[in-house]
Every structure is written in C-alpha cells, then in structure tokens.
N, CA, C and O atoms as a GROMACS GRO file, in nm:
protein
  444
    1UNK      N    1  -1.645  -0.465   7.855
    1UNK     CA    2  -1.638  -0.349   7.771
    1UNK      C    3  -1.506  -0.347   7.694
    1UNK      O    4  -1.516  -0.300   7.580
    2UNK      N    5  -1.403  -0.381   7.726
    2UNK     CA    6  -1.251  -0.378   7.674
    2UNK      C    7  -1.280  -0.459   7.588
    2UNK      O    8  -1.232  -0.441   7.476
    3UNK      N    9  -1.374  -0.582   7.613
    3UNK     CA   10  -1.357  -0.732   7.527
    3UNK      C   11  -1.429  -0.684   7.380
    3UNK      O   12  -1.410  -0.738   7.270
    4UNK      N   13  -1.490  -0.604   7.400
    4UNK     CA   14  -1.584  -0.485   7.282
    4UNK      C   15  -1.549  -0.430   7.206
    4UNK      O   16  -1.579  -0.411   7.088
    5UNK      N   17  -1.423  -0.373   7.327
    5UNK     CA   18  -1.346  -0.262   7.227
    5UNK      C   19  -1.201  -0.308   7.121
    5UNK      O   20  -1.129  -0.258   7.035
    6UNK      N   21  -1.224  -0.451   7.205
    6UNK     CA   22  -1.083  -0.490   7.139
    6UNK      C   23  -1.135  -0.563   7.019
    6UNK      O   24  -1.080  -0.548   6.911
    7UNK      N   25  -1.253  -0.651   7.037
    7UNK     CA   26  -1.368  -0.693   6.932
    7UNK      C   27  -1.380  -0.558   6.773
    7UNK      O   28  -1.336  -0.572   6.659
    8UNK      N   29  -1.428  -0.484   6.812
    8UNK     CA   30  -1.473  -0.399   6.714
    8UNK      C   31  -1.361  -0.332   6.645
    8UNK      O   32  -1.373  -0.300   6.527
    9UNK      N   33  -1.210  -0.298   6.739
    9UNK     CA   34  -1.060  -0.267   6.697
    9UNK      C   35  -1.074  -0.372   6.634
    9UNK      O   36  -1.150  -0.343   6.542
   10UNK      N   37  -1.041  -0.498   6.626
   10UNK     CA   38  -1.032  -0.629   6.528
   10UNK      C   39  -1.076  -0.633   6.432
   10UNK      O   40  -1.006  -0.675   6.340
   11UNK      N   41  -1.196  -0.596   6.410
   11UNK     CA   42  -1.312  -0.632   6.307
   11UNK      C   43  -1.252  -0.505   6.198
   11UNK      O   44  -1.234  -0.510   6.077
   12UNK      N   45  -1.231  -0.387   6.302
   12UNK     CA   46  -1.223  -0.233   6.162
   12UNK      C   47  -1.040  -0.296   6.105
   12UNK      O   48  -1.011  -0.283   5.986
   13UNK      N   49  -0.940  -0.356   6.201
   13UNK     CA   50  -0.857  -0.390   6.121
   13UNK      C   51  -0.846  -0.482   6.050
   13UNK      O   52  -0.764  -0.465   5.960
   14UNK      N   53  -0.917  -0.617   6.053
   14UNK     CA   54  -0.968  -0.702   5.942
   14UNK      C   55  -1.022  -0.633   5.842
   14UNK      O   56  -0.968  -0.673   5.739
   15UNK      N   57  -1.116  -0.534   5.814
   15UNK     CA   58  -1.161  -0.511   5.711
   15UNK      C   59  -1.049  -0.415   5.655
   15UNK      O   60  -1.028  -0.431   5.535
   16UNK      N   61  -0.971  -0.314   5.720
   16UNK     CA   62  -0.877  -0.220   5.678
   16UNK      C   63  -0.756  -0.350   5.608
   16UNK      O   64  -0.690  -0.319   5.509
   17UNK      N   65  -0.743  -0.463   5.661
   17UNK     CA   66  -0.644  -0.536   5.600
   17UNK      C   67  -0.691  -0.591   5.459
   17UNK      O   68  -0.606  -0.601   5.371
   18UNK      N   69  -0.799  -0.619   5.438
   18UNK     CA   70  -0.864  -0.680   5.329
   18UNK      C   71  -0.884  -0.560   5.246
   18UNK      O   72  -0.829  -0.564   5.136
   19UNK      N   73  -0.946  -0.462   5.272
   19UNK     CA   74  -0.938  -0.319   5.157
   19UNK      C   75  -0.835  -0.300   5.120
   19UNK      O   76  -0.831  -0.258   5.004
   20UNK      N   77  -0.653  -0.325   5.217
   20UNK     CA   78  -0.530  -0.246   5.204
   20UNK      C   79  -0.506  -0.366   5.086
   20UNK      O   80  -0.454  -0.335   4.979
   21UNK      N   81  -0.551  -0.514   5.116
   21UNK     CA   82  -0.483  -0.617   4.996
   21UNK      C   83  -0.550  -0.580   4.844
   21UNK      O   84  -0.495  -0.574   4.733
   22UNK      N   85  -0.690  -0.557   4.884
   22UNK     CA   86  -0.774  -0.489   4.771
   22UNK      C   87  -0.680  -0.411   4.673
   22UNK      O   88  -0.637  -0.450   4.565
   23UNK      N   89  -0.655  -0.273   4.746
   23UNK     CA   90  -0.581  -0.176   4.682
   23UNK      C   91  -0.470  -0.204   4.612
   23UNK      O   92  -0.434  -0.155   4.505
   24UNK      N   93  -0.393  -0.324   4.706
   24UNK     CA   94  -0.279  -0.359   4.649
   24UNK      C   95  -0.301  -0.445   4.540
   24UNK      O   96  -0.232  -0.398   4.449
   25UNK      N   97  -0.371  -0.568   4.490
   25UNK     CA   98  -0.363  -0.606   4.406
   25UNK      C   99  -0.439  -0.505   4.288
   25UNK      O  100  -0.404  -0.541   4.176
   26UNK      N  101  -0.518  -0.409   4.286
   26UNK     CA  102  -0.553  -0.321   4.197
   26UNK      C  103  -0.437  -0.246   4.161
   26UNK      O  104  -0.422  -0.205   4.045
   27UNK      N  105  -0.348  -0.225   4.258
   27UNK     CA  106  -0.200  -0.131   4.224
   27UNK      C  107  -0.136  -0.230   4.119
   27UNK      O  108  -0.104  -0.179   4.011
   28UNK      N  109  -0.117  -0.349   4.134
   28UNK     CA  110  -0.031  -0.442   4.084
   28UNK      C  111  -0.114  -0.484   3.908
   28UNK      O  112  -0.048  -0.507   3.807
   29UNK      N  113  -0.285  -0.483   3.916
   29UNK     CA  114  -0.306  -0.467   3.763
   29UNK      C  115  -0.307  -0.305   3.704
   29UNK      O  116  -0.322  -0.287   3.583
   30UNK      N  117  -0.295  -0.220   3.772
   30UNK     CA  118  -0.261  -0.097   3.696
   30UNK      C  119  -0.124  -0.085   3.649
   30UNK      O  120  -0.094  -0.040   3.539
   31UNK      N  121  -0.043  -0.126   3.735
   31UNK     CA  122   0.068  -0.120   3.750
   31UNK      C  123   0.118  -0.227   3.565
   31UNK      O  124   0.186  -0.193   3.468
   32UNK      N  125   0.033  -0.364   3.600
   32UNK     CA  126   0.065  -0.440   3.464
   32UNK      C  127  -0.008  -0.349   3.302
   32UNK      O  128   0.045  -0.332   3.192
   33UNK      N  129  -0.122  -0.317   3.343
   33UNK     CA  130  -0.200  -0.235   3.222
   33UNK      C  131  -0.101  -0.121   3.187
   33UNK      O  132  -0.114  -0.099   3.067
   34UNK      N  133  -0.024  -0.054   3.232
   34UNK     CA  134   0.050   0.057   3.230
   34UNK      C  135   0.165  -0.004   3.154
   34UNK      O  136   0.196   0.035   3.042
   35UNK      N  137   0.229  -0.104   3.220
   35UNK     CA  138   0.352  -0.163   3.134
   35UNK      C  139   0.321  -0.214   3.000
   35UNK      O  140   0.410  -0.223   2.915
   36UNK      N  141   0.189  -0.250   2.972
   36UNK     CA  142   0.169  -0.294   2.870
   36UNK      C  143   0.088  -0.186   2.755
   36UNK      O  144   0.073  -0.221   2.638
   37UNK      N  145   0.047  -0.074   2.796
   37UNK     CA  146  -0.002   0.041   2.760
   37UNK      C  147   0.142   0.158   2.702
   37UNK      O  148   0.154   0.250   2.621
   38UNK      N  149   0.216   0.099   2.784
   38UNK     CA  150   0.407   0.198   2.734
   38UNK      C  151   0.407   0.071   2.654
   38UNK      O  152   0.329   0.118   2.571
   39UNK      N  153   0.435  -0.082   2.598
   39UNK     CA  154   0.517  -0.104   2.563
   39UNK      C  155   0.427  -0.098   2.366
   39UNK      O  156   0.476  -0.100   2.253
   40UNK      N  157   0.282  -0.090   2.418
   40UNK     CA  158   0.192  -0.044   2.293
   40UNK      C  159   0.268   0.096   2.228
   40UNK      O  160   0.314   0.103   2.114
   41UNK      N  161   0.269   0.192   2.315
   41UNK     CA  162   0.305   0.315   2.280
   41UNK      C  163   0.431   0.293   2.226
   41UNK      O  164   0.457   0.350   2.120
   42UNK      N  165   0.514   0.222   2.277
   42UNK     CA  166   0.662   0.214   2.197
   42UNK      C  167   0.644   0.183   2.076
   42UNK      O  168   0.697   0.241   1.982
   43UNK      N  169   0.562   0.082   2.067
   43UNK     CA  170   0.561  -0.007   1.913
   43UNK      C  171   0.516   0.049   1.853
   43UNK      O  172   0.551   0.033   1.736
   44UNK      N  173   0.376   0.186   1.884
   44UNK     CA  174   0.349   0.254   1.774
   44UNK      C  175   0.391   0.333   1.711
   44UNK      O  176   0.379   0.354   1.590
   45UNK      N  177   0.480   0.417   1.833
   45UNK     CA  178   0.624   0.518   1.782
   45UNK      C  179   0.698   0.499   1.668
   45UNK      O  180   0.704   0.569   1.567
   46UNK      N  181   0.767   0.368   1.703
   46UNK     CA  182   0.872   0.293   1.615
   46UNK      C  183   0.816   0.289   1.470
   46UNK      O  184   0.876   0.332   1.372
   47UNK      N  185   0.702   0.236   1.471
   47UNK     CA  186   0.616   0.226   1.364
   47UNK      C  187   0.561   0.333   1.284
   47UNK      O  188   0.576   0.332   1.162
   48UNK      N  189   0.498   0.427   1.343
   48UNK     CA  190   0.462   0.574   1.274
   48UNK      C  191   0.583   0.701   1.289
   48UNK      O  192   0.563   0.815   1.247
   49UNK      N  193   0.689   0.664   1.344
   49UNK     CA  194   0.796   0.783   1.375
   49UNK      C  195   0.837   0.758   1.174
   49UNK      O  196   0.864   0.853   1.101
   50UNK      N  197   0.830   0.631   1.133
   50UNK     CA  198   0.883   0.603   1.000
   50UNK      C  199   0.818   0.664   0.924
   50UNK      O  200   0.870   0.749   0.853
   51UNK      N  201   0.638   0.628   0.919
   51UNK     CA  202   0.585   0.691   0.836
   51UNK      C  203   0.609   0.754   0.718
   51UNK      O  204   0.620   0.720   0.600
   52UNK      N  205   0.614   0.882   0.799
   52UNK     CA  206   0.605   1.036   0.663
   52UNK      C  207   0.719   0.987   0.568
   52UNK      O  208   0.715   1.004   0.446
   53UNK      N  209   0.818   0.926   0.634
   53UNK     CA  210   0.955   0.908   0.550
   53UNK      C  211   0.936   0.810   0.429
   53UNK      O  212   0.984   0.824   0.316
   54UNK      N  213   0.870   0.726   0.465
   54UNK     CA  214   0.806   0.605   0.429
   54UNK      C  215   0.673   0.691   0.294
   54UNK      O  216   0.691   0.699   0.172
   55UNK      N  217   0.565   0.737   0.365
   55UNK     CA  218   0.482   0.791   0.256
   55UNK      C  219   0.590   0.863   0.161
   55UNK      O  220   0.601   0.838   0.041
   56UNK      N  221   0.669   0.956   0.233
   56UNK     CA  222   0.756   1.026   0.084
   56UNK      C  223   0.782   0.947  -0.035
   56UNK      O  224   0.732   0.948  -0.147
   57UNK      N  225   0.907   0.853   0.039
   57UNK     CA  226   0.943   0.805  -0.049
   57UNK      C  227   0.865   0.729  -0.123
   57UNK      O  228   0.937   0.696  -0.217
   58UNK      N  229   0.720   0.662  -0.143
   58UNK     CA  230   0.633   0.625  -0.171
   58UNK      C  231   0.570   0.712  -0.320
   58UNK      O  232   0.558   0.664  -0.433
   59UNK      N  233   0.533   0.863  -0.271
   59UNK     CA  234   0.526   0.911  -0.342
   59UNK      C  235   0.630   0.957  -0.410
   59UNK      O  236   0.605   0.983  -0.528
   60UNK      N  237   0.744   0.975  -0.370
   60UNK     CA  238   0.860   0.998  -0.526
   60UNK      C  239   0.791   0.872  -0.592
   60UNK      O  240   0.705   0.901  -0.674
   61UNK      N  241   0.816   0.718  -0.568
   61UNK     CA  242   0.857   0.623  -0.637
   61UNK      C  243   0.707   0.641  -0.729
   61UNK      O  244   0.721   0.631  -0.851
   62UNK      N  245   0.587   0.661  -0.684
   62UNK     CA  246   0.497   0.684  -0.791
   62UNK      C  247   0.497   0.792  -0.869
   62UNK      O  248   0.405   0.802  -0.951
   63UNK      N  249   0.584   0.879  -0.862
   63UNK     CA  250   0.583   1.014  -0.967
   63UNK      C  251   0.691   0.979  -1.038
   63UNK      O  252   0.676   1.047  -1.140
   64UNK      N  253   0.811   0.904  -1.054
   64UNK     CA  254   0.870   0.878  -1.090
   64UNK      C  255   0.840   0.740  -1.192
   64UNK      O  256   0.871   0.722  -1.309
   65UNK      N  257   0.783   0.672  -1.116
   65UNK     CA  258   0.707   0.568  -1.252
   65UNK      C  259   0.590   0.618  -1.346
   65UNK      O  260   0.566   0.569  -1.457
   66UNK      N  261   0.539   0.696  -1.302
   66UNK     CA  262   0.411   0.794  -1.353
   66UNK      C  263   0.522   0.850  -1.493
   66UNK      O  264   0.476   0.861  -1.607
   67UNK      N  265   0.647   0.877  -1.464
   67UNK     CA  266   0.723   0.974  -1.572
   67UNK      C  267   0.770   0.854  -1.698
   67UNK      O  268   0.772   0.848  -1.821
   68UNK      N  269   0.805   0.762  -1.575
   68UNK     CA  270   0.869   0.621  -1.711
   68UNK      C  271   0.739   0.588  -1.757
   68UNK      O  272   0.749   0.535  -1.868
   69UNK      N  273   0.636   0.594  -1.724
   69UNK     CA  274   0.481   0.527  -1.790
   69UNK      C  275   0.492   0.642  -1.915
   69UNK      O  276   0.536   0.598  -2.021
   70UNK      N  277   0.450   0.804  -1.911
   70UNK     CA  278   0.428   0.839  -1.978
   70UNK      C  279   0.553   0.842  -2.088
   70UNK      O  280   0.512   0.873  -2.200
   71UNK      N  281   0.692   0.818  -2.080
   71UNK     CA  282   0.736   0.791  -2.191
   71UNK      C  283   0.723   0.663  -2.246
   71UNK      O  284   0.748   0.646  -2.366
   72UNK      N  285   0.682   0.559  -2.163
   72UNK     CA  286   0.660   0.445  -2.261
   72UNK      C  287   0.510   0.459  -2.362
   72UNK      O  288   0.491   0.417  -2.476
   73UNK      N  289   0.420   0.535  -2.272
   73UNK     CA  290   0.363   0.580  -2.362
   73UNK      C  291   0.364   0.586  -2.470
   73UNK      O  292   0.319   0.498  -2.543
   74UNK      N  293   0.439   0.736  -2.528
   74UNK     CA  294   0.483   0.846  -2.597
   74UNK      C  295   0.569   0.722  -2.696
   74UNK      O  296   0.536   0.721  -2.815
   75UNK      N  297   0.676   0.619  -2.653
   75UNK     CA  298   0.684   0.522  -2.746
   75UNK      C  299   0.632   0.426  -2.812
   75UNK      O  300   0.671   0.370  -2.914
   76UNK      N  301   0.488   0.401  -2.709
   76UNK     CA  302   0.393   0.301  -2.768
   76UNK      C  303   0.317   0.352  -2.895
   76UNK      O  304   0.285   0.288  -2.995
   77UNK      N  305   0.294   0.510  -2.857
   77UNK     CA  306   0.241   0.593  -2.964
   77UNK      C  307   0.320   0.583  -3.093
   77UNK      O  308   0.261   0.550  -3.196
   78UNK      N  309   0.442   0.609  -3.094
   78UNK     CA  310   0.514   0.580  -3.224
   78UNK      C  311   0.532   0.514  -3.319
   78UNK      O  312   0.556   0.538  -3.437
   79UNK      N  313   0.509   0.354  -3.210
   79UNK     CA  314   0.516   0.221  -3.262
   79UNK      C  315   0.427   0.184  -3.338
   79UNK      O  316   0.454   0.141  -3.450
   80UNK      N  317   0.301   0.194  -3.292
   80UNK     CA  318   0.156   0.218  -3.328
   80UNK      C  319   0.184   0.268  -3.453
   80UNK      O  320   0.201   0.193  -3.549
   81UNK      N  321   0.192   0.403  -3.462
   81UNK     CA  322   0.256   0.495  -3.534
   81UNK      C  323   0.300   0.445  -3.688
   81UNK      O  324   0.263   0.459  -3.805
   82UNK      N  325   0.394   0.384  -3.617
   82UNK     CA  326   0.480   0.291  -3.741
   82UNK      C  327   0.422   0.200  -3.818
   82UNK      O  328   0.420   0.184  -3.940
   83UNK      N  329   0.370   0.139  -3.723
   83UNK     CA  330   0.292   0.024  -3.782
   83UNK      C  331   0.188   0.034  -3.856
   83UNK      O  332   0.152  -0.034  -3.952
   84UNK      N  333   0.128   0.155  -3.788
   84UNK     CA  334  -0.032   0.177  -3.945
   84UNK      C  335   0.057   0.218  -4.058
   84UNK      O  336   0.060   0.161  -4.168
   85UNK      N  337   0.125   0.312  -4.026
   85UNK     CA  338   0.209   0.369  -4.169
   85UNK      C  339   0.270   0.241  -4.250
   85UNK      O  340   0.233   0.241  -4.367
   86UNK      N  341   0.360   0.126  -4.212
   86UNK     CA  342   0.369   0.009  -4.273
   86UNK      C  343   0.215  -0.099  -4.332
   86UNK      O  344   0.197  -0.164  -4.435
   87UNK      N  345   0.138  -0.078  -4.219
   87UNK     CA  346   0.015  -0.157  -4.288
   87UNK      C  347  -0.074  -0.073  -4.395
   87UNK      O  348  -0.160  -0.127  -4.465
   88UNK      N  349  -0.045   0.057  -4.399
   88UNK     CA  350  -0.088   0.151  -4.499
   88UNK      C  351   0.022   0.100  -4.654
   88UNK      O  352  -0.018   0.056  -4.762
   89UNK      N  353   0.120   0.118  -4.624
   89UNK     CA  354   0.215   0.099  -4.735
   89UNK      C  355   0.177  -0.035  -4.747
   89UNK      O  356   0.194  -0.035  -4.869
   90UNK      N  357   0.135  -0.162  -4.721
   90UNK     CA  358   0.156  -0.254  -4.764
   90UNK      C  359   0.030  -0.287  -4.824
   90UNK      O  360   0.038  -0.381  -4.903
   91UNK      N  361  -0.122  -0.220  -4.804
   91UNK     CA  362  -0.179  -0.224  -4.864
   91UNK      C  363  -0.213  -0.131  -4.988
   91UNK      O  364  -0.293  -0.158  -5.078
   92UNK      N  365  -0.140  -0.023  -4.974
   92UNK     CA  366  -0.119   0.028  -5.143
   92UNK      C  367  -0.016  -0.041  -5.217
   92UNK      O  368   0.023   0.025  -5.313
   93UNK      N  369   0.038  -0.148  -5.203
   93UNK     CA  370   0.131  -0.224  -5.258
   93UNK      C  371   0.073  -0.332  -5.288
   93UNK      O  372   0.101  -0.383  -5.397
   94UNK      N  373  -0.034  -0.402  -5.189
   94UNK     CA  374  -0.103  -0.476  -5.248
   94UNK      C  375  -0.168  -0.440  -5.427
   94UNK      O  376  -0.150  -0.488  -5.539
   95UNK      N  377  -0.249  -0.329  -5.366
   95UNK     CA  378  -0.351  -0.284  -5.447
   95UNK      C  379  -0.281  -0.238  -5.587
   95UNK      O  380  -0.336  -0.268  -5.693
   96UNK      N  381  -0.118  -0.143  -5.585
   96UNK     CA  382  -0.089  -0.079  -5.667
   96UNK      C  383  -0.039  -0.239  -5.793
   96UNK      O  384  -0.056  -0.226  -5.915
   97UNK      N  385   0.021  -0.378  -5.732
   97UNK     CA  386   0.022  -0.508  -5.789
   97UNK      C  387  -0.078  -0.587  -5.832
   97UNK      O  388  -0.065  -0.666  -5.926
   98UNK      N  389  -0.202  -0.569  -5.752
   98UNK     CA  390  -0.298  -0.634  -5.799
   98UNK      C  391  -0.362  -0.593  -5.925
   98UNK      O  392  -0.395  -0.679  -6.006
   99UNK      N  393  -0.384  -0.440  -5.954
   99UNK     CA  394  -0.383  -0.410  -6.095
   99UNK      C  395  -0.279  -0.434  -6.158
   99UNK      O  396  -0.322  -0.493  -6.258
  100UNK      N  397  -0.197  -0.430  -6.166
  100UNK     CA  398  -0.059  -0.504  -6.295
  100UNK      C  399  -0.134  -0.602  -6.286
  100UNK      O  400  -0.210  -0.580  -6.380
  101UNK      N  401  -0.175  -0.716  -6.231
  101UNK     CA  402  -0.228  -0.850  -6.264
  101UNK      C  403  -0.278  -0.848  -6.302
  101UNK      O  404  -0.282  -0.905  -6.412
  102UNK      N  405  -0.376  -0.777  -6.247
  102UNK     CA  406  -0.552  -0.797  -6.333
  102UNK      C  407  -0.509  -0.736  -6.487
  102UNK      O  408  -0.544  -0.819  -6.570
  103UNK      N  409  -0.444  -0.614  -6.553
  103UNK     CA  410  -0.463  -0.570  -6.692
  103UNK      C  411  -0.354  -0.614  -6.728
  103UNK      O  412  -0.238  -0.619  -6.686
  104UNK      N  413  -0.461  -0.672  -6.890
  104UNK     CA  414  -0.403  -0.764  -6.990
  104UNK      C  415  -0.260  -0.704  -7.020
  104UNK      O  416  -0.243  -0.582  -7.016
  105UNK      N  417  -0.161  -0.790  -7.049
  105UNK     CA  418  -0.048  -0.790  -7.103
  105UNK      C  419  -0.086  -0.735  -7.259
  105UNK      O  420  -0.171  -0.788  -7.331
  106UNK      N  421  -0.029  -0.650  -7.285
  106UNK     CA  422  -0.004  -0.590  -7.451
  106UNK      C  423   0.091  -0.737  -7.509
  106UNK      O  424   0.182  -0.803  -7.457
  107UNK      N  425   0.015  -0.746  -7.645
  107UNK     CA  426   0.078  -0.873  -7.746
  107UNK      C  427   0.126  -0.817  -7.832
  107UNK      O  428   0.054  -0.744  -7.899
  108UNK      N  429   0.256  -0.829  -7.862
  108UNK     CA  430   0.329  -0.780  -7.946
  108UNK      C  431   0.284  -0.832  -8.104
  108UNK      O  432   0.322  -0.947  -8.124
  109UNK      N  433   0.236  -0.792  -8.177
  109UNK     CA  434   0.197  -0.851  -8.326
  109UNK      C  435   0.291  -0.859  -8.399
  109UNK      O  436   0.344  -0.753  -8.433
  110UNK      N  437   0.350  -0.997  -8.454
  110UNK     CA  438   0.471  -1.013  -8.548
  110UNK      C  439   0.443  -0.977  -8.657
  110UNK      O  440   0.338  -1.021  -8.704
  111UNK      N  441   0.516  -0.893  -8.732
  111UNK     CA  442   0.505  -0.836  -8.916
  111UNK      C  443   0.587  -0.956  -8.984
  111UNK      O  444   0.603  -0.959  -9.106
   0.00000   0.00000   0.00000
C-alpha cells in the first residue's frame, strides 16, 4: 500500500513537474512577445510623437508654394499679356507696310 502511495505521489509530481516546465517556458515566450511588443511601441512613438509637427510643417510648405505659384501665375499672365500686345503690333505693322508696297508710287511728270 505505501509502494502505491509513493507510486501515485510520483506520478502527480512528474506530471506537476512537466506542467510547472510547461508554464515556464510559456512565461519565457510571453515574456519575449512583450519585449518585442514594447520595443514596437517605442518605434511607433518615436515615429508618430513627430507627426503633427511634421504634417504642419508640410502644410505651411504647401500654402506657401500655393502663394509663389499664384504669383508666378499673375506673371505668366502678363507675359502672355505682352506678348499678344507685341504680336498684335507687329501684325498691324506688317499690314500698315504691306500697303505702302502694294500702292503705286506717284510719277512725278517733267514740264
């Protein structure tokens, strides 16, 4: 009966030793998932703590080129501008010379 009891004491602490290693190596991958779950969280910190600062300045730098666009604009318009007004003048200059050409020269008649 002792040989039974010491039998079946054996057997529940074999299995209590094998569940306790169980637990422990499950402690030891939580334990790694966790270190590697903080060192995610760090990197995303670091990374999005910048952000907003980051979008700001983002958006100045596009409202601010948005302002140099519309004055280059506003100068492209001018240029433009200029230029029909010169290709206007140069074709009434054509036109206002091409008649002098075309009508006859007056001949002076010698007395």
């Amino acid at each position: 009966m002792v040989i039974l009891v010491i039998l079946v004491n054996t057997l529940i602490s074999l299995m209590l030793l094998y569940v306790s290693w169980q637990v422990w190596q499950l402690k030891q991958q939580l334990a790694y998932i966790t270190d590697r779950l903080t060192a995610y969280e760090s990197c995303t910190h670091a990374a999005l703590n910048k952000a907003p600062k980051n979008i700001y300045l983002g958006q100045e730098s596009i409202y601010n080129l948005r302002h140099k666009n519309q004055a280059l604009q506003m100068q492209i318009q001018r240029v433009r501008q200029i230029i029909s007004l010169l290709l206007l003048g140069q074709q009434i200059w054509q036109r206002y010379f091409r008649r002098l050409e075309l009508t006859p020269a007056k001949r002076s008649v010698g007395k």
